[in-house]
Predicted model as a PDB file, atoms N, CA, C, CB and O in Angstrom, pLDDT in the B-factor column:
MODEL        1                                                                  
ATOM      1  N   UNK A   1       0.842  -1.179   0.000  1.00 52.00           N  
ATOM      2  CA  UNK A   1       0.000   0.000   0.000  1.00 52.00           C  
ATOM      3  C   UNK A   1       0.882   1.235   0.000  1.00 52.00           C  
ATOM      4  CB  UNK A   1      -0.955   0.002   1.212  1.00 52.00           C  
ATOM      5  O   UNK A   1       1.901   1.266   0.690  1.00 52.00           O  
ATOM      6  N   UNK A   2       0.397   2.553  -0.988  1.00 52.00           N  
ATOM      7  CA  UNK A   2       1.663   3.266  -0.798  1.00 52.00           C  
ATOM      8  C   UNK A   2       0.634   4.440   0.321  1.00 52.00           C  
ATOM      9  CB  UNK A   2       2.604   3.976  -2.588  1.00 52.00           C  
ATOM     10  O   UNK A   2      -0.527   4.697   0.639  1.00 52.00           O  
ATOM     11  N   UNK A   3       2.519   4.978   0.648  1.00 55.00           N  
ATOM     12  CA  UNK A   3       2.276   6.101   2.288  1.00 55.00           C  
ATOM     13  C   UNK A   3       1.680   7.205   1.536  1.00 55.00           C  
ATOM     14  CB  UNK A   3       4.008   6.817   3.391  1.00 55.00           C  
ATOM     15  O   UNK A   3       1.415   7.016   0.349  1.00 55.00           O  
ATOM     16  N   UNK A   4       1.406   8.477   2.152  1.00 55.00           N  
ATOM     17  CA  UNK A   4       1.260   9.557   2.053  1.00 55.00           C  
ATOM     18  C   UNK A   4       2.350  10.266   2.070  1.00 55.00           C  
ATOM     19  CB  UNK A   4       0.537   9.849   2.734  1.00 55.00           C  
ATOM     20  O   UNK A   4       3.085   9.982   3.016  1.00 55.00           O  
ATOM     21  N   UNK A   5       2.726  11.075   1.384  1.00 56.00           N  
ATOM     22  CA  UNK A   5       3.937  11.485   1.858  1.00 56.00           C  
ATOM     23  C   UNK A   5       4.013  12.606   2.686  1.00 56.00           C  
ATOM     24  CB  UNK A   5       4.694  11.677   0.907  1.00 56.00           C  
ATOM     25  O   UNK A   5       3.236  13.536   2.470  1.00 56.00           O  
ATOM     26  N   UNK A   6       4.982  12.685   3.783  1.00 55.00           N  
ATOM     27  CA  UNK A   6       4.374  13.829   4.573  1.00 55.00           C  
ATOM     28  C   UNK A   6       5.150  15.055   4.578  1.00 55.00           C  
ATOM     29  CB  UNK A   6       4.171  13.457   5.971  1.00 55.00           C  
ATOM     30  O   UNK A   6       4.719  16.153   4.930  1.00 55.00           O  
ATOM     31  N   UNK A   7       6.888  14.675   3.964  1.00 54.00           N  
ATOM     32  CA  UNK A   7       7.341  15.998   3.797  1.00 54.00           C  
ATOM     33  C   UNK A   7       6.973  17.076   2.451  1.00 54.00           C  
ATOM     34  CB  UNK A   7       8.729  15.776   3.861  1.00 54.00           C  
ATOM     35  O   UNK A   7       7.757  17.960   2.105  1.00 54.00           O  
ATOM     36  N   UNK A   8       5.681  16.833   1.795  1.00 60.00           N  
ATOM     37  CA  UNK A   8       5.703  17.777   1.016  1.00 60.00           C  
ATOM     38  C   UNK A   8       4.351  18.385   1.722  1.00 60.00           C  
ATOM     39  CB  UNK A   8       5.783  17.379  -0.561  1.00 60.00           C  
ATOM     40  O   UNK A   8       3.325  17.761   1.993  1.00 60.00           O  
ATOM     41  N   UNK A   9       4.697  20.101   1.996  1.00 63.00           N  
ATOM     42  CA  UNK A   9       3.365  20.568   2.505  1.00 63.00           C  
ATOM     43  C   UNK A   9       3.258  21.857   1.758  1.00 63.00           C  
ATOM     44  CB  UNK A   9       3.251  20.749   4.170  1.00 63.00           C  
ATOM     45  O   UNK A   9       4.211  22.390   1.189  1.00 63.00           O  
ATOM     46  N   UNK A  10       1.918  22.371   1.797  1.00 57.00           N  
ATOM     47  CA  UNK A  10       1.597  23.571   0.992  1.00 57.00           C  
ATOM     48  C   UNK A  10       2.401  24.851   1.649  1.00 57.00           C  
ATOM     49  CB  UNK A  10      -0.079  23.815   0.982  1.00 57.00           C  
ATOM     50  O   UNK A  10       3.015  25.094   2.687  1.00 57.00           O  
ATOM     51  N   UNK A  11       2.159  25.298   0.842  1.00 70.00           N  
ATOM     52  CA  UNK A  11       3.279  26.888   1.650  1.00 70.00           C  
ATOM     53  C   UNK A  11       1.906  27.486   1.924  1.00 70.00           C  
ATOM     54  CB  UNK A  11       4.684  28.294   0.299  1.00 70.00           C  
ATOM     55  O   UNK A  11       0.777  27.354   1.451  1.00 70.00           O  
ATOM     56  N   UNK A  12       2.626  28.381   3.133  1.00 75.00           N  
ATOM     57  CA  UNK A  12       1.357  28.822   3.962  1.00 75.00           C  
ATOM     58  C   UNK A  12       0.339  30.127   3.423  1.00 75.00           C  
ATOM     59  CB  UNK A  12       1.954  29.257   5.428  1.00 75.00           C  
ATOM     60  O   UNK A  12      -0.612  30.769   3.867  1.00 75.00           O  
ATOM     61  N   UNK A  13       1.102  30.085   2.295  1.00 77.00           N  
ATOM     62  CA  UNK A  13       0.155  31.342   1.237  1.00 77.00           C  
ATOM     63  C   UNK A  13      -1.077  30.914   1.027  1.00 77.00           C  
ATOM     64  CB  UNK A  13       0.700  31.644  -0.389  1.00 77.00           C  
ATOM     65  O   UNK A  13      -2.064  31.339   1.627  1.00 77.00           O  
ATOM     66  N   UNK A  14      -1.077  30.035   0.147  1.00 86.00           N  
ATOM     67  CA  UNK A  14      -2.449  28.686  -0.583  1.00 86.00           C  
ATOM     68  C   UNK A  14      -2.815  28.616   0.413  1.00 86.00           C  
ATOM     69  CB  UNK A  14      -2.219  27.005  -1.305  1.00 86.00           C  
ATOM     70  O   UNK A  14      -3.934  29.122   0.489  1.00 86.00           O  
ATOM     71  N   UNK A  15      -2.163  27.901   2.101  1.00 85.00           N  
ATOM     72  CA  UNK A  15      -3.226  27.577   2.988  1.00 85.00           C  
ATOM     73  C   UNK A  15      -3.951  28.664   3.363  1.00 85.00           C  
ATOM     74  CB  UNK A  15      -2.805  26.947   4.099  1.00 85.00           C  
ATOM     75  O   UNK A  15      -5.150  28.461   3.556  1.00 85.00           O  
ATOM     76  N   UNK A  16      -3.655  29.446   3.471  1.00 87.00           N  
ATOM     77  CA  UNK A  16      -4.680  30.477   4.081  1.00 87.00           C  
ATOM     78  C   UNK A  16      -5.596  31.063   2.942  1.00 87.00           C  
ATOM     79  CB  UNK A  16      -3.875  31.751   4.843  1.00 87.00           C  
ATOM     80  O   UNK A  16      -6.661  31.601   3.247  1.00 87.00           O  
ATOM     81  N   UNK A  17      -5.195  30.964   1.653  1.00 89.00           N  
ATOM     82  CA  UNK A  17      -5.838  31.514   0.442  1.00 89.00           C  
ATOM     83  C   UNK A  17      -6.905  31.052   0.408  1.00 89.00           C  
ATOM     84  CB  UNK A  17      -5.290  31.337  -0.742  1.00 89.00           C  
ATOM     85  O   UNK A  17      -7.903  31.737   0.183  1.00 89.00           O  
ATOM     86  N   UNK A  18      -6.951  29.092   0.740  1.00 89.00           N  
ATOM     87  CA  UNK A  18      -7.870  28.724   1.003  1.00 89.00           C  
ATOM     88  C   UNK A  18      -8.839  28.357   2.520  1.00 89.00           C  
ATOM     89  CB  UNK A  18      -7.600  28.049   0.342  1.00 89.00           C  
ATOM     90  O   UNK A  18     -10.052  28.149   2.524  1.00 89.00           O  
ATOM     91  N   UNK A  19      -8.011  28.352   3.630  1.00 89.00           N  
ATOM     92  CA  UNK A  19      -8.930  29.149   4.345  1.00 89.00           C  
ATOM     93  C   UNK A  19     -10.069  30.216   4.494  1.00 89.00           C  
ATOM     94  CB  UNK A  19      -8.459  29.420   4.714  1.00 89.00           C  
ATOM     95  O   UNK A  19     -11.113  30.328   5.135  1.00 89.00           O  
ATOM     96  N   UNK A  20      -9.284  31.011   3.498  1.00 90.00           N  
ATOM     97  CA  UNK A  20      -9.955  32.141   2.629  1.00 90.00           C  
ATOM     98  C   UNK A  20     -11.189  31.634   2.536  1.00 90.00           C  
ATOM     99  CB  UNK A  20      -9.351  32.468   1.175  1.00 90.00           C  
ATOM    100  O   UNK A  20     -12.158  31.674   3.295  1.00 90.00           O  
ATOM    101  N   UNK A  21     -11.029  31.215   1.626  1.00 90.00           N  
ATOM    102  CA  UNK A  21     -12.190  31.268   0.598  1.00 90.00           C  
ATOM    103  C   UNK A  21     -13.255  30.062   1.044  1.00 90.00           C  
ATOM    104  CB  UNK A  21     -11.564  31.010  -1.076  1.00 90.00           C  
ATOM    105  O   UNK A  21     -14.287  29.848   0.407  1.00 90.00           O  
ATOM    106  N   UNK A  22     -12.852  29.288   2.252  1.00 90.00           N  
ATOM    107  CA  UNK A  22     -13.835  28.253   2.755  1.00 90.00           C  
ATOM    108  C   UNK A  22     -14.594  29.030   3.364  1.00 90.00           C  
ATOM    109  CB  UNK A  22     -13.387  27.118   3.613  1.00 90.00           C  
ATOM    110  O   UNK A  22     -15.817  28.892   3.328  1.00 90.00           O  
ATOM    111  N   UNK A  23     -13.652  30.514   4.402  1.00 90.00           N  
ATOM    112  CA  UNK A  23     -14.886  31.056   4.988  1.00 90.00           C  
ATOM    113  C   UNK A  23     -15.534  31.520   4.364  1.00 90.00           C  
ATOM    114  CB  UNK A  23     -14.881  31.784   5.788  1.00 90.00           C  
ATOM    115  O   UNK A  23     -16.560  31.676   5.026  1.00 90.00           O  
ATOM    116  N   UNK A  24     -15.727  32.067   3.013  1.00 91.00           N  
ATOM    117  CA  UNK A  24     -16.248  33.042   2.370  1.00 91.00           C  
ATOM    118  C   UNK A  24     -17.812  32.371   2.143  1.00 91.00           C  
ATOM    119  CB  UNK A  24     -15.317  33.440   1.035  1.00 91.00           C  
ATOM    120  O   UNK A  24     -18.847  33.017   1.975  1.00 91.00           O  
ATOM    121  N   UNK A  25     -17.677  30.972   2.186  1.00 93.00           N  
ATOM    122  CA  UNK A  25     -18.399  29.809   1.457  1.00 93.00           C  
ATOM    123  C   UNK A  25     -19.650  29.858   2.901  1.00 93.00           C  
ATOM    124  CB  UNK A  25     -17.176  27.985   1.131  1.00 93.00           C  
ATOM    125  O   UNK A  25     -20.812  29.504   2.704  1.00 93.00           O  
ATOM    126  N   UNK A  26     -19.145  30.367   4.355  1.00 92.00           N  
ATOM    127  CA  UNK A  26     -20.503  30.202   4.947  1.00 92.00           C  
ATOM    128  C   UNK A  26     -21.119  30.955   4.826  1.00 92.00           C  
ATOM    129  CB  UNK A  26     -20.692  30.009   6.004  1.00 92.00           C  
ATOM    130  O   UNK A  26     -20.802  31.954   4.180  1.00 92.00           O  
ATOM    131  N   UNK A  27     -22.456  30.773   5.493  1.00 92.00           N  
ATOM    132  CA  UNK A  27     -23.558  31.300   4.810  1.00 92.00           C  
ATOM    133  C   UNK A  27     -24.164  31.528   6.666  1.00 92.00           C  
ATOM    134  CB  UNK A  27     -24.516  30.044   3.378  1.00 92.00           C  
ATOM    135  O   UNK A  27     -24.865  30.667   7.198  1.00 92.00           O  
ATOM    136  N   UNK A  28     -23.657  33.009   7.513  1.00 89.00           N  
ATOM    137  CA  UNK A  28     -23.743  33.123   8.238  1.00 89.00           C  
ATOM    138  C   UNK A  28     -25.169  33.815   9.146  1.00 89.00           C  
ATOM    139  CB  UNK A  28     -22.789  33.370   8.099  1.00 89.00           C  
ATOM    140  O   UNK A  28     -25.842  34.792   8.821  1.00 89.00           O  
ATOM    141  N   UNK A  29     -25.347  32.781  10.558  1.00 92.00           N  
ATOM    142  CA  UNK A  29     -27.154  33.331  10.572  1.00 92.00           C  
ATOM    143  C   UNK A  29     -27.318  34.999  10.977  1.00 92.00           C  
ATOM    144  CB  UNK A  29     -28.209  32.317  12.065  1.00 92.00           C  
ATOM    145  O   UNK A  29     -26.348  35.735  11.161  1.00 92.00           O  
ATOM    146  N   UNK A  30     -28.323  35.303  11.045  1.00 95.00           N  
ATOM    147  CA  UNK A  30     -28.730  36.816  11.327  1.00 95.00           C  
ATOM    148  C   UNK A  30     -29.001  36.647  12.473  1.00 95.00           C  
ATOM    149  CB  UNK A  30     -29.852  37.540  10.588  1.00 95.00           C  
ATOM    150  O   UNK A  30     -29.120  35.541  13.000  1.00 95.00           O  
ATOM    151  N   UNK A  31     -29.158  37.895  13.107  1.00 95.00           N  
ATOM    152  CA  UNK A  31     -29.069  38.338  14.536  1.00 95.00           C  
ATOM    153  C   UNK A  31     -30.587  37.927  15.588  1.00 95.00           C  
ATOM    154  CB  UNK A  31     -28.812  40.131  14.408  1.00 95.00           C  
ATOM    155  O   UNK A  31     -30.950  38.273  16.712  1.00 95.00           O  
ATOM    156  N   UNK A  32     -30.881  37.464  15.038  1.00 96.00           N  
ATOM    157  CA  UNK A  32     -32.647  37.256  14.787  1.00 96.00           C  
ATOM    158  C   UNK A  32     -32.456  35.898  15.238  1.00 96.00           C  
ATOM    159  CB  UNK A  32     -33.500  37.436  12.980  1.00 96.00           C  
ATOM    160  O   UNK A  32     -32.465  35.597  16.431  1.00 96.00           O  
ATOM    161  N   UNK A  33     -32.284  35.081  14.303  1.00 96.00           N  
ATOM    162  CA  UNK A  33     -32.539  33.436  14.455  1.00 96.00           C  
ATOM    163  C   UNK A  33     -31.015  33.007  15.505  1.00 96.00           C  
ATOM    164  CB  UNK A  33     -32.538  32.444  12.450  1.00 96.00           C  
ATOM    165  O   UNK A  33     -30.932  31.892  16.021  1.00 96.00           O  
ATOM    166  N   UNK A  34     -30.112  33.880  15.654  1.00 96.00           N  
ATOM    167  CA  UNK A  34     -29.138  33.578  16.558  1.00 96.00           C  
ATOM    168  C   UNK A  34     -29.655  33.871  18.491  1.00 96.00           C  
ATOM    169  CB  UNK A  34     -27.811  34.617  15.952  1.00 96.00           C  
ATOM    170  O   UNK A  34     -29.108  33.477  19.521  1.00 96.00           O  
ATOM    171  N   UNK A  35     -30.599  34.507  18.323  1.00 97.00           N  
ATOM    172  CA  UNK A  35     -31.357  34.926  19.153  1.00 97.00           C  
ATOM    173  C   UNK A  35     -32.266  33.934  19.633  1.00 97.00           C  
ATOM    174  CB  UNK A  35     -31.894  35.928  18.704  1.00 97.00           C  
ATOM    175  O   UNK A  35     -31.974  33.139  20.526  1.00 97.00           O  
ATOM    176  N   UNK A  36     -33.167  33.970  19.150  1.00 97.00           N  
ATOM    177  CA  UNK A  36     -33.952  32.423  18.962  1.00 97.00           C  
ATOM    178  C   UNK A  36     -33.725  31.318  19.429  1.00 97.00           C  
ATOM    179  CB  UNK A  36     -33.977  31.953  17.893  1.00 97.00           C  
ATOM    180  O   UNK A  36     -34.352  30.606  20.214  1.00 97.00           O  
ATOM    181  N   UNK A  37     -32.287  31.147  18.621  1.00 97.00           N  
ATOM    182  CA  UNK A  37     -31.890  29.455  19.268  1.00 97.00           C  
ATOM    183  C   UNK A  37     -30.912  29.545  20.221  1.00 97.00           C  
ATOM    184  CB  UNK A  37     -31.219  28.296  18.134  1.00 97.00           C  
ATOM    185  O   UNK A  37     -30.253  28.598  20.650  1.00 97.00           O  
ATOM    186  N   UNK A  38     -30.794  31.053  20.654  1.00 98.00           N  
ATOM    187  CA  UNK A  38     -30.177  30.864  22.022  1.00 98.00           C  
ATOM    188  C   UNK A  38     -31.389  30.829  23.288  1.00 98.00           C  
ATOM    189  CB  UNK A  38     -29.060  32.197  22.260  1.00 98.00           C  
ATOM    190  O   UNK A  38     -31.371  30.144  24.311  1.00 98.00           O  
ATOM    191  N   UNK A  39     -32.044  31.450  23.001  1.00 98.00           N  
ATOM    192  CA  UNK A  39     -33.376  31.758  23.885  1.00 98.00           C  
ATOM    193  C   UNK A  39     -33.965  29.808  23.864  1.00 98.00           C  
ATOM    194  CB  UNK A  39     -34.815  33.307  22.781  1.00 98.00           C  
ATOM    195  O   UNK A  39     -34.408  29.292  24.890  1.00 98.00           O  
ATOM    196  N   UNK A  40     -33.840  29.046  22.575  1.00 98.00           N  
ATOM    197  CA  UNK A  40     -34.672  27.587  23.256  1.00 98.00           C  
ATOM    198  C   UNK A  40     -33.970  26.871  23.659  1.00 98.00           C  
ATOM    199  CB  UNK A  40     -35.466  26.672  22.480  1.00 98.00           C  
ATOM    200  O   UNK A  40     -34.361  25.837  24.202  1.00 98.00           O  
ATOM    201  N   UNK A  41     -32.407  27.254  23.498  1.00 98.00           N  
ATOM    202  CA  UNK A  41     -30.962  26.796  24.346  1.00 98.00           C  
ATOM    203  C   UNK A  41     -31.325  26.362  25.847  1.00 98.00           C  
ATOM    204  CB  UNK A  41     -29.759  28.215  24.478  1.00 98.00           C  
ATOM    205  O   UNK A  41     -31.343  25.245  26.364  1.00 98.00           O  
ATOM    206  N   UNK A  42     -31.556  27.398  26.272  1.00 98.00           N  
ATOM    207  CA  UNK A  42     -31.528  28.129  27.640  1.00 98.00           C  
ATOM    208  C   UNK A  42     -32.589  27.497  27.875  1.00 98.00           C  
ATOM    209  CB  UNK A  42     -31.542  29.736  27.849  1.00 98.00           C  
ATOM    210  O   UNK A  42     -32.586  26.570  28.684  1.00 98.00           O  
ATOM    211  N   UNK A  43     -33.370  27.761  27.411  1.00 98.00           N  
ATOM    212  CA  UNK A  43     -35.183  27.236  28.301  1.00 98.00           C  
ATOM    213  C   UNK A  43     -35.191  25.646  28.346  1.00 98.00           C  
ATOM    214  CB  UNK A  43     -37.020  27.754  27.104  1.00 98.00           C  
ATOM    215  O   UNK A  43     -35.662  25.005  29.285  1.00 98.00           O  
ATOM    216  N   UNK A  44     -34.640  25.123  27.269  1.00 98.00           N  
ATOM    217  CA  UNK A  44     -34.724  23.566  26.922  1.00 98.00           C  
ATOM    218  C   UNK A  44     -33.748  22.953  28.235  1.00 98.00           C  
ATOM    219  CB  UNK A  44     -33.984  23.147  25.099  1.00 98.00           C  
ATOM    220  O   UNK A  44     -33.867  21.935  28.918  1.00 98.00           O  
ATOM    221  N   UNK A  45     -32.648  24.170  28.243  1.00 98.00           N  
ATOM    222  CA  UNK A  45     -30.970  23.696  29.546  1.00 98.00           C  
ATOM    223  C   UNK A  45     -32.370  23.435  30.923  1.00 98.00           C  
ATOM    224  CB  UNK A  45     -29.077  25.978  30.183  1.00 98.00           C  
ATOM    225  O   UNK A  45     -32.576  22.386  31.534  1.00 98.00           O  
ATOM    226  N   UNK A  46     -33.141  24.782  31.079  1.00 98.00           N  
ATOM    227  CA  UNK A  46     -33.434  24.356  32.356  1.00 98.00           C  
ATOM    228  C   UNK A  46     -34.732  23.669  32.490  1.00 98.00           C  
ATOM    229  CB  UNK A  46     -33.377  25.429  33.213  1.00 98.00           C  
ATOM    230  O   UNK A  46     -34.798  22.976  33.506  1.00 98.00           O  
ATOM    231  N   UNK A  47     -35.576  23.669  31.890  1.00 98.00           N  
ATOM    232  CA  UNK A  47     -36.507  22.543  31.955  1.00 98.00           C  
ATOM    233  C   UNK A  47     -36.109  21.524  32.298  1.00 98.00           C  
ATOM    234  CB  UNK A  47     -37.065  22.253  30.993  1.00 98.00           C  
ATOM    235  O   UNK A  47     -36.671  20.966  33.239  1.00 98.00           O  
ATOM    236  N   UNK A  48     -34.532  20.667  31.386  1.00 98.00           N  
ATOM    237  CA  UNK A  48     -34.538  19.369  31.913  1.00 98.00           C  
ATOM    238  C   UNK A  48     -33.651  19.798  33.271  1.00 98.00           C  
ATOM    239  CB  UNK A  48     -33.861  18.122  30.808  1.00 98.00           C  
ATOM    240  O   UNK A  48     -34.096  18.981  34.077  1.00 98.00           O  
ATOM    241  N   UNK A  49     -32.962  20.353  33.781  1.00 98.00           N  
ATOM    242  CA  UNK A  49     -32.546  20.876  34.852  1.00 98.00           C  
ATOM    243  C   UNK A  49     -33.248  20.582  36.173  1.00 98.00           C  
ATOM    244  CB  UNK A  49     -32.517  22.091  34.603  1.00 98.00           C  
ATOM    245  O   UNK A  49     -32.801  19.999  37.161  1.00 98.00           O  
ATOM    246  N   UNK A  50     -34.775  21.264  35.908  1.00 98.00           N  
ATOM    247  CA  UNK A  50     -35.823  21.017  36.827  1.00 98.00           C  
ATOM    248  C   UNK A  50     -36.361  19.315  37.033  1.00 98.00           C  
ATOM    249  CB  UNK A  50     -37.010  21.960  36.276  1.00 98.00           C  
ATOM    250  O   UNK A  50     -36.672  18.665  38.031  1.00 98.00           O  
ATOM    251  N   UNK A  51     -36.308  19.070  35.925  1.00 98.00           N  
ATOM    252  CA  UNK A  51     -36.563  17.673  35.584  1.00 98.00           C  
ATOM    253  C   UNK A  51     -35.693  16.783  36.107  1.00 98.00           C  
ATOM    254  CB  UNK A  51     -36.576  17.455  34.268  1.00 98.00           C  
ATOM    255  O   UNK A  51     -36.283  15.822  36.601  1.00 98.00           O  
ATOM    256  N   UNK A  52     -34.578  16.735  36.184  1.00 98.00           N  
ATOM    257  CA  UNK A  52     -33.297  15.829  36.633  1.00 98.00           C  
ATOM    258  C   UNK A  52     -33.788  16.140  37.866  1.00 98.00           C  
ATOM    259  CB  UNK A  52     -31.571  16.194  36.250  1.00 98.00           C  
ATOM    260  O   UNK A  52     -34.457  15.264  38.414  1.00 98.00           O  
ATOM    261  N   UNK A  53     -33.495  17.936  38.858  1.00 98.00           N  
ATOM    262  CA  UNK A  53     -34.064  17.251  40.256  1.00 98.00           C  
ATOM    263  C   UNK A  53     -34.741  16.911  40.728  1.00 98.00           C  
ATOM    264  CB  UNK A  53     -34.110  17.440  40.954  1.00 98.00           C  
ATOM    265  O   UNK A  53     -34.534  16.472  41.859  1.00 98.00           O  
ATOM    266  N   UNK A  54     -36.342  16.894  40.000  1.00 98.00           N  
ATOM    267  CA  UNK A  54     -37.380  16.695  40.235  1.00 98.00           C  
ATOM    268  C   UNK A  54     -37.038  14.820  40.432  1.00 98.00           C  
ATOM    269  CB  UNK A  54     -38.388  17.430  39.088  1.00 98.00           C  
ATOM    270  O   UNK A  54     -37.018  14.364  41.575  1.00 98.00           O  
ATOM    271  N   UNK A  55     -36.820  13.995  39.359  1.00 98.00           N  
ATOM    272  CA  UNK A  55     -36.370  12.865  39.386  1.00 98.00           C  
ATOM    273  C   UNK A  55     -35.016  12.510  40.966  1.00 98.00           C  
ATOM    274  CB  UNK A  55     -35.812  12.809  37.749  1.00 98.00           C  
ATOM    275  O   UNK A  55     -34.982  11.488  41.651  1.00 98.00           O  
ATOM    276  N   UNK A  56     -34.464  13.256  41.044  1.00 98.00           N  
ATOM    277  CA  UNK A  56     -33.468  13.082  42.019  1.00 98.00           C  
ATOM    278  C   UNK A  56     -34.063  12.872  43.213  1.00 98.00           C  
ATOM    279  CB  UNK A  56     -32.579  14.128  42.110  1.00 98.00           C  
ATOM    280  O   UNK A  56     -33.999  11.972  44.050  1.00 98.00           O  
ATOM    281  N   UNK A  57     -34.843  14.209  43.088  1.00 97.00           N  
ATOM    282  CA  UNK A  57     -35.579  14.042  44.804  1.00 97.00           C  
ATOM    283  C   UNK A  57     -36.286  13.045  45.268  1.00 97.00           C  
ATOM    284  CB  UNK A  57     -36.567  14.993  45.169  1.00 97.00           C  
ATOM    285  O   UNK A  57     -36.479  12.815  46.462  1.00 97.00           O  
ATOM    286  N   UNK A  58     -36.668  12.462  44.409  1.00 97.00           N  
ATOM    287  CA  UNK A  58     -37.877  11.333  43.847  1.00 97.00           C  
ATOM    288  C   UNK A  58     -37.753   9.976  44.425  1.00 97.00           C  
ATOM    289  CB  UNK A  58     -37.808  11.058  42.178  1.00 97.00           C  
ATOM    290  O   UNK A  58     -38.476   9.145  44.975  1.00 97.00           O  
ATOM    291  N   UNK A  59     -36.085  10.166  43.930  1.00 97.00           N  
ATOM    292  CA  UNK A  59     -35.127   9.245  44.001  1.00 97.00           C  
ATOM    293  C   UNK A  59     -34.485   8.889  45.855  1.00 97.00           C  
ATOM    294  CB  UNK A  59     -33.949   9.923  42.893  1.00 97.00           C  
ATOM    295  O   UNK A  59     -34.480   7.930  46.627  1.00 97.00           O  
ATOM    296  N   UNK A  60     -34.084  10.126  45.856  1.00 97.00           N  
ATOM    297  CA  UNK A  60     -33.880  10.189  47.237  1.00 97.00           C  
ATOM    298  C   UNK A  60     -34.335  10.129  48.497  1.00 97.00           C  
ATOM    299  CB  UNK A  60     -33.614  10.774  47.331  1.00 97.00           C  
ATOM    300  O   UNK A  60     -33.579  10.018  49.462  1.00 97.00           O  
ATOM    301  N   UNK A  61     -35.742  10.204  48.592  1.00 97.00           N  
ATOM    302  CA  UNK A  61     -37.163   9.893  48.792  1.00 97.00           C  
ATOM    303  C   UNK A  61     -37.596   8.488  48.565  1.00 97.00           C  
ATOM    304  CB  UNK A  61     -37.940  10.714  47.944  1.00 97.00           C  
ATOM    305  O   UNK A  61     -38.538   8.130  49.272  1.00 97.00           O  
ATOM    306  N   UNK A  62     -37.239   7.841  47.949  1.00 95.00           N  
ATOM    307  CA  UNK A  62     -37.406   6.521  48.044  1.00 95.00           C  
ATOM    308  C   UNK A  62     -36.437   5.707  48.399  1.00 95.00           C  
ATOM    309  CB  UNK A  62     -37.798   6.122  47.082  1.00 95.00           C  
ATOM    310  O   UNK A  62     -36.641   4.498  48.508  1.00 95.00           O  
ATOM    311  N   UNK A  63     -34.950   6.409  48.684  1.00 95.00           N  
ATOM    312  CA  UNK A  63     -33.810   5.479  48.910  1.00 95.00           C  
ATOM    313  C   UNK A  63     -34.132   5.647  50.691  1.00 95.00           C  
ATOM    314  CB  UNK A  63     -32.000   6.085  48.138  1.00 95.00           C  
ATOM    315  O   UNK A  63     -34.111   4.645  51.406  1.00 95.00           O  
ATOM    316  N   UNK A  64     -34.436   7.110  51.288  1.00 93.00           N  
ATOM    317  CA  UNK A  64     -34.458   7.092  52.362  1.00 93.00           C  
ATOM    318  C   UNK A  64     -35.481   6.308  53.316  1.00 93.00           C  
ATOM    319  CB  UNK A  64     -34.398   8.134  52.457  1.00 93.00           C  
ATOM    320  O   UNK A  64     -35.290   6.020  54.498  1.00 93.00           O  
ATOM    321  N   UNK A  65     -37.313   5.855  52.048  1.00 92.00           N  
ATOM    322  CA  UNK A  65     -37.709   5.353  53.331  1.00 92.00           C  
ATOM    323  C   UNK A  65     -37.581   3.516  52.861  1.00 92.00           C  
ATOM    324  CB  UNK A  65     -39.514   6.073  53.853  1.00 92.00           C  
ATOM    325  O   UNK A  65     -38.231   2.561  53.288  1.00 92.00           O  
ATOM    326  N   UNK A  66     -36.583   3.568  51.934  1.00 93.00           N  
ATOM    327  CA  UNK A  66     -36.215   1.863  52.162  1.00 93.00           C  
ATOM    328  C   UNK A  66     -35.055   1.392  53.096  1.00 93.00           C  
ATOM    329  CB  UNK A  66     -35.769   1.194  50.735  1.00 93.00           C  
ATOM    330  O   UNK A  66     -34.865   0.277  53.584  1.00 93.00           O  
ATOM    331  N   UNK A  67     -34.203   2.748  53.234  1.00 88.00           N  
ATOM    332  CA  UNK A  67     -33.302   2.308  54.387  1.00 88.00           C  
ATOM    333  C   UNK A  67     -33.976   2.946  55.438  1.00 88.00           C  
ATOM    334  CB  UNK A  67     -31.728   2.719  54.312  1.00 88.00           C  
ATOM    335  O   UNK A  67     -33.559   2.843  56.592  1.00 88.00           O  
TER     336      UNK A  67                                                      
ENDMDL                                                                          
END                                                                             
């Protein structure tokens, strides 16, 4: 099977030329929908938040009256 070869590398012009131009290629969100899905971020984080201790206590509550 042949290697890769690893001592030949691009000069760091091209790499960044194309760095370049990969970023150019996103297609970045607006201030609006970045908003949004931080806002159901957050609400979704603590709902299950509430939920985990709600389950915990639940939990703990039943460990205490079996011992």
């Amino acid at each position: 099977m042949g290697e890769a070869k690893t001592s030949e590398k691009a000069p760091k012009k091209s790499w960044f030329k194309g760095l370049s131009a990969e970023f150019k290629k996103i297609i970045w969100p607006d201030k609006m929908s970045v908003a949004k899905q931080t806002t159901a971020v957050v609400v979704v984080s603590l709902i299950l938040g509430v939920l985990i201790k709600i389950i915990d206590m639940l939990i703990q509550i039943g460990l205490d009256f079996i011992v």
